[in-house]
C-alpha positions as CSV (number, residue, x, y, z in Angstrom):
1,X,-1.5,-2.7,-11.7
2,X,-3.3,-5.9,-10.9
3,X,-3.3,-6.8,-7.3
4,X,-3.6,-10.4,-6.3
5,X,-5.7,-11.7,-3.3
6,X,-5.4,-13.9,-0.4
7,X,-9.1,-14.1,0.4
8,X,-11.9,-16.4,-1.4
9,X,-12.9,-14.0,-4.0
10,X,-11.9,-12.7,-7.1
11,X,-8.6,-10.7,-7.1
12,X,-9.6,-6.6,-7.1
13,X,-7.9,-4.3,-9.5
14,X,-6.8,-0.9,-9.9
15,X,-5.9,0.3,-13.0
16,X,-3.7,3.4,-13.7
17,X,-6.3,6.1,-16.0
18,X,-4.7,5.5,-18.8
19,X,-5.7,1.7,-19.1
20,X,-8.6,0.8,-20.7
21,X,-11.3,-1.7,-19.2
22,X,-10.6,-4.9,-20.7
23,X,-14.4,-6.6,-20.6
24,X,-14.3,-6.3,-16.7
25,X,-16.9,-4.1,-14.8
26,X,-15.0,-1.1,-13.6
27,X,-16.3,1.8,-10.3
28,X,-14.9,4.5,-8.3
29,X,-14.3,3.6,-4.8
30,X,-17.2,6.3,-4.3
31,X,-19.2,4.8,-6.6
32,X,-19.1,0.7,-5.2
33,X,-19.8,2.6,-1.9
34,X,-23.1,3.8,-3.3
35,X,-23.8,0.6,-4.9
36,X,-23.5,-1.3,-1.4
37,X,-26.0,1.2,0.4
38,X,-28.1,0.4,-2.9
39,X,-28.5,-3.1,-2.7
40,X,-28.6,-3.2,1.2
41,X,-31.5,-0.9,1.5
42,X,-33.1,-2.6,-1.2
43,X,-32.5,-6.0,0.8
44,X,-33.6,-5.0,4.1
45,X,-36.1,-2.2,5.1
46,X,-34.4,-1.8,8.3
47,X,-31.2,-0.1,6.8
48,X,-31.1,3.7,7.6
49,X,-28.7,5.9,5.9
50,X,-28.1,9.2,8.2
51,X,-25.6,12.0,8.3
52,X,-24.4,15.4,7.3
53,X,-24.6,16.0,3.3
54,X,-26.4,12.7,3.0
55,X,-28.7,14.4,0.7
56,X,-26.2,16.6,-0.9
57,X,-26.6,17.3,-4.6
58,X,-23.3,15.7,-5.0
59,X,-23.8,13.4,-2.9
60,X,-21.1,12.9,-0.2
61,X,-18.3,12.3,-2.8
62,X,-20.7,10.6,-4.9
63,X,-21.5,7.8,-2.1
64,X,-25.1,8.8,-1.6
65,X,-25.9,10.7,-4.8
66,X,-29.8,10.2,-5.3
67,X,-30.6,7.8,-2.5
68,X,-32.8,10.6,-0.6
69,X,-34.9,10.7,-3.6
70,X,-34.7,6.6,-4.4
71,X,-36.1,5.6,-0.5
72,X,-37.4,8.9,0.9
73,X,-36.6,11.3,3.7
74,X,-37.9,8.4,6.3
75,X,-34.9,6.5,5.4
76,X,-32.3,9.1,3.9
77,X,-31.9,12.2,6.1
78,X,-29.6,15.0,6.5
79,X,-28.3,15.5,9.9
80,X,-27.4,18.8,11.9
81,X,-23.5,19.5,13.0
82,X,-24.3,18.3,16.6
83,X,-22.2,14.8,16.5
84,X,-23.0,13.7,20.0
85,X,-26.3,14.0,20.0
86,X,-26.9,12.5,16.1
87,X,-24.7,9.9,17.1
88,X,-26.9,8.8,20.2
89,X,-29.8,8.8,17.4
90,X,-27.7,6.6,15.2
91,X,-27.3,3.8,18.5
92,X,-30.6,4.5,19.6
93,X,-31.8,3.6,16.7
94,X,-29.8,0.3,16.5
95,X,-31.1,-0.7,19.8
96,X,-34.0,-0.5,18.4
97,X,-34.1,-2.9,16.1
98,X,-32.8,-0.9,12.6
99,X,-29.4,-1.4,11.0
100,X,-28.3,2.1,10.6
101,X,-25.5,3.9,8.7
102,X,-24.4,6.9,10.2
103,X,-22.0,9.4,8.4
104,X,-19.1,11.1,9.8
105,X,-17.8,13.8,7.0
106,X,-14.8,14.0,9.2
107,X,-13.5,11.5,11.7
108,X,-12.0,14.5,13.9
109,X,-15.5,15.4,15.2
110,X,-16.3,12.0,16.3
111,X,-14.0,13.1,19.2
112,X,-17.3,14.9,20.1
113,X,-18.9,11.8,20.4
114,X,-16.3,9.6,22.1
115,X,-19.1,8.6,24.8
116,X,-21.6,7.7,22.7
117,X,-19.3,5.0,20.7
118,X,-17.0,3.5,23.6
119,X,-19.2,3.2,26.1
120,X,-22.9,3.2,24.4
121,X,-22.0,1.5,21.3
122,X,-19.2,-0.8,22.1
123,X,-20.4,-1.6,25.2
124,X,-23.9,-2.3,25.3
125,X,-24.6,-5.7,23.9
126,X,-21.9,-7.1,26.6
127,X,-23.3,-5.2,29.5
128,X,-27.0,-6.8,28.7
129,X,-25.6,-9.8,28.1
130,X,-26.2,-10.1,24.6
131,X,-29.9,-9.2,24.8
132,X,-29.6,-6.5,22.8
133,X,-27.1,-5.7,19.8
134,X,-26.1,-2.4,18.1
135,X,-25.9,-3.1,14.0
136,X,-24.1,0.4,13.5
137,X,-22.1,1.5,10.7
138,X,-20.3,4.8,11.4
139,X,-18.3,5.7,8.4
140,X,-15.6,8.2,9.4
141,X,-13.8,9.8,6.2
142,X,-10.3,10.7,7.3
143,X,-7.5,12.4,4.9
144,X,-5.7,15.2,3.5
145,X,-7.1,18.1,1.1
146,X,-7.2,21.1,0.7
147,X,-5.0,22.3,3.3
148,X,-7.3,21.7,5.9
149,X,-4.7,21.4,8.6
150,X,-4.8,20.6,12.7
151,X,-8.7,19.9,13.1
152,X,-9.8,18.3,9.8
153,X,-7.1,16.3,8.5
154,X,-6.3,13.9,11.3
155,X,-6.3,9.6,10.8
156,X,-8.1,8.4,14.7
157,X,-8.3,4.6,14.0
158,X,-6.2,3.8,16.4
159,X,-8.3,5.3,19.1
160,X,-11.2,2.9,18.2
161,X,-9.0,0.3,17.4
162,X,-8.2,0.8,21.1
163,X,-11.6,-0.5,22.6
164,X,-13.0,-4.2,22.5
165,X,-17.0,-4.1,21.0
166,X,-15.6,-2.4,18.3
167,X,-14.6,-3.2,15.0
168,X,-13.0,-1.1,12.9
169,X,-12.0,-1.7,8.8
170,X,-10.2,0.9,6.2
171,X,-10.8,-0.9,2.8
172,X,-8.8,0.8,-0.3
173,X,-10.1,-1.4,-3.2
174,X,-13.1,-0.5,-4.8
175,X,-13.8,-3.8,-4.4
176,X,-13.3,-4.0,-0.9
177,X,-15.3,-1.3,0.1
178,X,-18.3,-3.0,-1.4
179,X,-17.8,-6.0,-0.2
180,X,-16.9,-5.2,3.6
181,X,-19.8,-2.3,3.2
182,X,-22.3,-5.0,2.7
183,X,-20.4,-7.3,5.6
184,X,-20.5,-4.1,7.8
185,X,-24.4,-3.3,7.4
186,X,-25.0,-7.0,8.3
187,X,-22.9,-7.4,11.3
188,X,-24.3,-7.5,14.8
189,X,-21.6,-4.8,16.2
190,X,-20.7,-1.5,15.8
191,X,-18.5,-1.1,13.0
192,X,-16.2,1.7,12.2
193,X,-15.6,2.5,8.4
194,X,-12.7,4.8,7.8
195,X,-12.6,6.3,4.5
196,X,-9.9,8.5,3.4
197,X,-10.9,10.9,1.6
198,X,-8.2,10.5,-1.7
199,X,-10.0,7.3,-2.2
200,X,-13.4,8.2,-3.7
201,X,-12.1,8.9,-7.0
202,X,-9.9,5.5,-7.1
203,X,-11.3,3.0,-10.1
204,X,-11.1,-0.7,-9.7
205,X,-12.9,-3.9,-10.4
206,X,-16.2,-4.5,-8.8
207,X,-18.8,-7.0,-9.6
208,X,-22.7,-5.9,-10.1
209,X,-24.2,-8.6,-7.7
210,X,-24.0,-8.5,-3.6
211,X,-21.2,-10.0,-2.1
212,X,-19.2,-10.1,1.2
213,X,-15.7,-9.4,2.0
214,X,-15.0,-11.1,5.7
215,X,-13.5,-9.1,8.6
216,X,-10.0,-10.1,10.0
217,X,-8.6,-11.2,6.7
218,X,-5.6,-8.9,4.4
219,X,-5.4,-8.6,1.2
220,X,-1.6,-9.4,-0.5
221,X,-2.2,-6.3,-3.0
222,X,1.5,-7.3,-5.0
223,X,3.8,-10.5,-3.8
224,X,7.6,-10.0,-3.2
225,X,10.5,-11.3,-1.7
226,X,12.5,-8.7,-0.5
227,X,10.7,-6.6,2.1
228,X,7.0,-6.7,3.3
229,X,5.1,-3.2,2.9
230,X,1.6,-2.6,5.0
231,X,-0.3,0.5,3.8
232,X,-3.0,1.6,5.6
233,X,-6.2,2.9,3.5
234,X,-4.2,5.4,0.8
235,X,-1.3,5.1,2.2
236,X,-1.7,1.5,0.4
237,X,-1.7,3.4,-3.3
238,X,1.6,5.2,-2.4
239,X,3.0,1.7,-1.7
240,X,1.9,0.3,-4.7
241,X,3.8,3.3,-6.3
242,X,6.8,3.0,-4.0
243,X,6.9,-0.9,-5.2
244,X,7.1,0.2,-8.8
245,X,10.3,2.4,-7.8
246,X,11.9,0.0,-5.7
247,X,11.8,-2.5,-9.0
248,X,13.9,0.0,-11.0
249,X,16.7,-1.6,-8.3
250,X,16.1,-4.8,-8.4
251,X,13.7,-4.9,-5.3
252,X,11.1,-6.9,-5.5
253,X,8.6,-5.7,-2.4
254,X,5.5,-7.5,-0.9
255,X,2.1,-5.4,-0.4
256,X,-0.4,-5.6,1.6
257,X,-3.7,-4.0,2.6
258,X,-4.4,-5.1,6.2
259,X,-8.0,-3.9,5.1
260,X,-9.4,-4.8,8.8
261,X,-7.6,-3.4,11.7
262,X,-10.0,-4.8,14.7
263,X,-9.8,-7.7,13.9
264,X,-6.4,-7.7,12.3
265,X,-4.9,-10.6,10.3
266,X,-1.9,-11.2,12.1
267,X,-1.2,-14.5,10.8
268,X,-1.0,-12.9,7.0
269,X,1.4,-10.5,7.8
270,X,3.9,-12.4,10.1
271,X,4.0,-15.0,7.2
272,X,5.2,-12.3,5.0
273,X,7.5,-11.2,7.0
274,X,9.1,-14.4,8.2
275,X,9.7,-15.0,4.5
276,X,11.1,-11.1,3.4
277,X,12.9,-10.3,7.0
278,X,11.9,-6.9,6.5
279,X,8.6,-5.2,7.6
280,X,7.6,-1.2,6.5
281,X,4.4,0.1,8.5
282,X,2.7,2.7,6.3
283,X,0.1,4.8,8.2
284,X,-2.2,7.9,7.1
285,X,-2.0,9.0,10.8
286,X,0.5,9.4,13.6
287,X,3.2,6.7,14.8
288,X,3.2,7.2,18.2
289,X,0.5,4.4,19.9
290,X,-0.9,3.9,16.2
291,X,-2.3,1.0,14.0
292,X,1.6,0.5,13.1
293,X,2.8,0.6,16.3
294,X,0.7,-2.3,16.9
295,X,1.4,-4.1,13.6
296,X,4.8,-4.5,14.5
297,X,4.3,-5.6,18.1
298,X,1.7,-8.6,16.6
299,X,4.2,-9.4,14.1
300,X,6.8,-9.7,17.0
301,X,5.2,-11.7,18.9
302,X,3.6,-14.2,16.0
303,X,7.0,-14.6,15.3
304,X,8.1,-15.2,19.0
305,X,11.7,-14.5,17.8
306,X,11.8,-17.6,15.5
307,X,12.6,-15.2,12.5
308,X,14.6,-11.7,13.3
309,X,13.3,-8.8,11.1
310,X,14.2,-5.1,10.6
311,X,11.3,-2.9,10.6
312,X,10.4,1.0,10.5
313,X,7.4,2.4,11.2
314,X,5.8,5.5,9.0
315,X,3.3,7.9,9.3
316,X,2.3,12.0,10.2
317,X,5.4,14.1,11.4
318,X,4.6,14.2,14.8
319,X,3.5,17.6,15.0
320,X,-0.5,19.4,14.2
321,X,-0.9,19.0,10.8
322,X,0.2,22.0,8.9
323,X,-2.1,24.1,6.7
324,X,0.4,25.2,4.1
325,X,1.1,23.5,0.8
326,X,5.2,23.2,1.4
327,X,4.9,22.1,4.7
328,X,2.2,19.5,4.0
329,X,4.1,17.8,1.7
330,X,6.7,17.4,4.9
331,X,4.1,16.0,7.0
332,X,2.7,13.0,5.3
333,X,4.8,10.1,3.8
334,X,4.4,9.7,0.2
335,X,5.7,7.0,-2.8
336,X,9.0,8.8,-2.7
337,X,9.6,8.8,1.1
338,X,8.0,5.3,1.0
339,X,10.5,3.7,-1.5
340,X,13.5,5.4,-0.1
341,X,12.8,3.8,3.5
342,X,12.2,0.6,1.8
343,X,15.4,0.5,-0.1
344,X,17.5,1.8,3.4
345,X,15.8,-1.4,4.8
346,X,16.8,-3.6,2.2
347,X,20.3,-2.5,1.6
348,X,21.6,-0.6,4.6
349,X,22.3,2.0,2.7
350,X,20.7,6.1,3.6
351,X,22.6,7.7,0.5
352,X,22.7,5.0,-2.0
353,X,19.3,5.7,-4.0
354,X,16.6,8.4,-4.0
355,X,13.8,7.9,-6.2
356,X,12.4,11.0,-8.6
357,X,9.1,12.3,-7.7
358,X,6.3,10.5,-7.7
359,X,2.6,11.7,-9.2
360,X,-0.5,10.9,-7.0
361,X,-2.9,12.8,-8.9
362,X,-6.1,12.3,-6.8
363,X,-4.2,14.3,-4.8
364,X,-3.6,17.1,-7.1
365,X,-7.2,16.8,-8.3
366,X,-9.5,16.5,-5.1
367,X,-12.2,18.9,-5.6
368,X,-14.1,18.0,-1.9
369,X,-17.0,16.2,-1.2
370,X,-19.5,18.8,-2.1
């Protein structure tokens, strides 16, 4: 499906697998990830790239396959399971004048190093008043797989999204995640990178050269006038799914990738939703205090009550994520679930329509990141 853009740059792509490039320069997500750290390095001597798996013979899902051996263990280096402590390397480091890029294989064990990035990281260039700055990337790969249940599945943005000095971003393009990579390395402040982990096989449209995609802006992934859908990270592919459903009865849905969550494009999304009247909050996390939680509330206020809308939030059950295969696929929303609360929104009606099941192979196909 071709997605169309509301930012200054070409319009990303994804493409089902059984399209066919047509002349245009197609990556996995994985891949323009690699590419970004690539030309970055390449660009600047002070980029670091730092982590658990970095040097991986596969690469960390293919994002840093052969970069050890391209710029040398000085720059490319494995780190041990000790999260606090590698993540006061990563700021010290920072503070020091280097633009490192630390990797977090799993976002749950940056709860380990909660003091290091709110009140080290986030707050440092404020509380020296501006003397110093911490150029930080932390990416954080979130997600389901495997049945990894209650401590290695969970979605934590909205903890960072939480805490000023921070800014935190969850591209789902290819495109996008090269683009707001490169934007990401070059920025001043710590930045939090979330990842989910279903993404790194995703194909899309990315061009060879450098470029930037800006923080604070969404991207309208398929226009509609019927209801407004947010996805956040995957949970953006299952609403591009859900969309194709929901046109089978003559719904026409809007959807968009708010792509930066601190700073959030507000103005993007209350426009689409003064002009649908309906607003769906898709999250890969919990509802309760989440990134769609506070979608809606933005949205409310943008509008200030000048345009009434129905909304729903969705997201996790709000239990610990289960480890077993039937009970898993209770616990996260998917293109079905999506579609169905979409068309209840639109027509009123809980028993009118349920869509048949819906294939989201990377799903069925994850094989890990090693």
């Amino acid at each position: 499906c071709s997605l169309t853009s509301t930012l200054d740059a070409p319009a990303p792509q994804l493409r089902a697998a059984t399209d066919q490039p047509t002349g245009q320069r197609w990556l996995r997500y994985g891949v323009a990830l690699r590419e970004a750290t690539i030309q970055e390095m390449e660009r600047d001597p002070r980029v670091l790239l730092m982590g658990q798996g970095v040097d991986d013979h596969k690469g960390f899902y293919g994002t840093t396959l052969g970069l050890a051996e391209r710029f040398g263990p000085r720059r490319v280096f494995d780190l041990p399971l000790c999260e606090e402590g590698t993540t006061g390397i990563a700021i010290g480091a920072a503070l020091a004048g280097m633009r490192p890029i630390h990797t977090h294989i799993r976002m749950d064990f940056m709860l380990v190093a909660m003091n290091q990035i709110v009140n080290t990281a986030a707050k440092s260039r404020y509380m020296y008043g501006g003397q110093v700055s911490v150029p930080l990337v932390i990416r954080a790969v979130i997600g389901r797989g495997w049945g990894q249940g209650a401590q290695h599945s969970q979605g934590l943005h909205s903890m960072f999204m939480h805490v000023p000095g921070l800014r935190v971003v969850a591209p789902v393009t290819p495109y996008d995640a090269k683009g707001m990579l490169i934007t990401s390395i070059r920025d001043d402040n710590p930045v939090i990178f979330v990842e989910h982990r279903m993404l790194h096989s995703q194909e899309g449209y990315v061009p060879e050269e450098s470029y930037q995609v800006p923080f604070g802006k969404a991207r309208t992934l398929a226009a509609g006038r019927d209801i407004t859908i947010v996805g956040i990270s995957h949970s953006a592919i299952e609403c591009m799914r859900a969309r194709d459903a929901l046109a089978t009865v003559g719904i026409d849905a809007e959807v968009i990738d708010p792509l930066s969550l601190s700073p959030l494009d507000v103005e993007t999304l209350a426009s689409s939703v003064a002009r649908t009247g309906r607003l769906l909050v898709v999250d890969t996390a919990w509802t309760a205090c989440g990134a769609s939680a506070e979608i809606v509330a933005a949205v409310g206020e943008a509008l200030g009550g000048q345009a009434a809308f129905h909304y729903r939030r969705m997201g996790f059950a709000p239990v610990v994520c289960p480890t077993a295969k039937s009970l898993e696929r209770l616990f996260y929303p998917n293109a079905q679930t999506i579609a169905q609360a979409a068309y209840e929104l639109v027509t009123g009606d809980k028993d009118g329509w349920k869509p048949e099941a819906i294939s989201a192979p990377e799903i069925l196909q994850f094989r890990g990141p090693f």
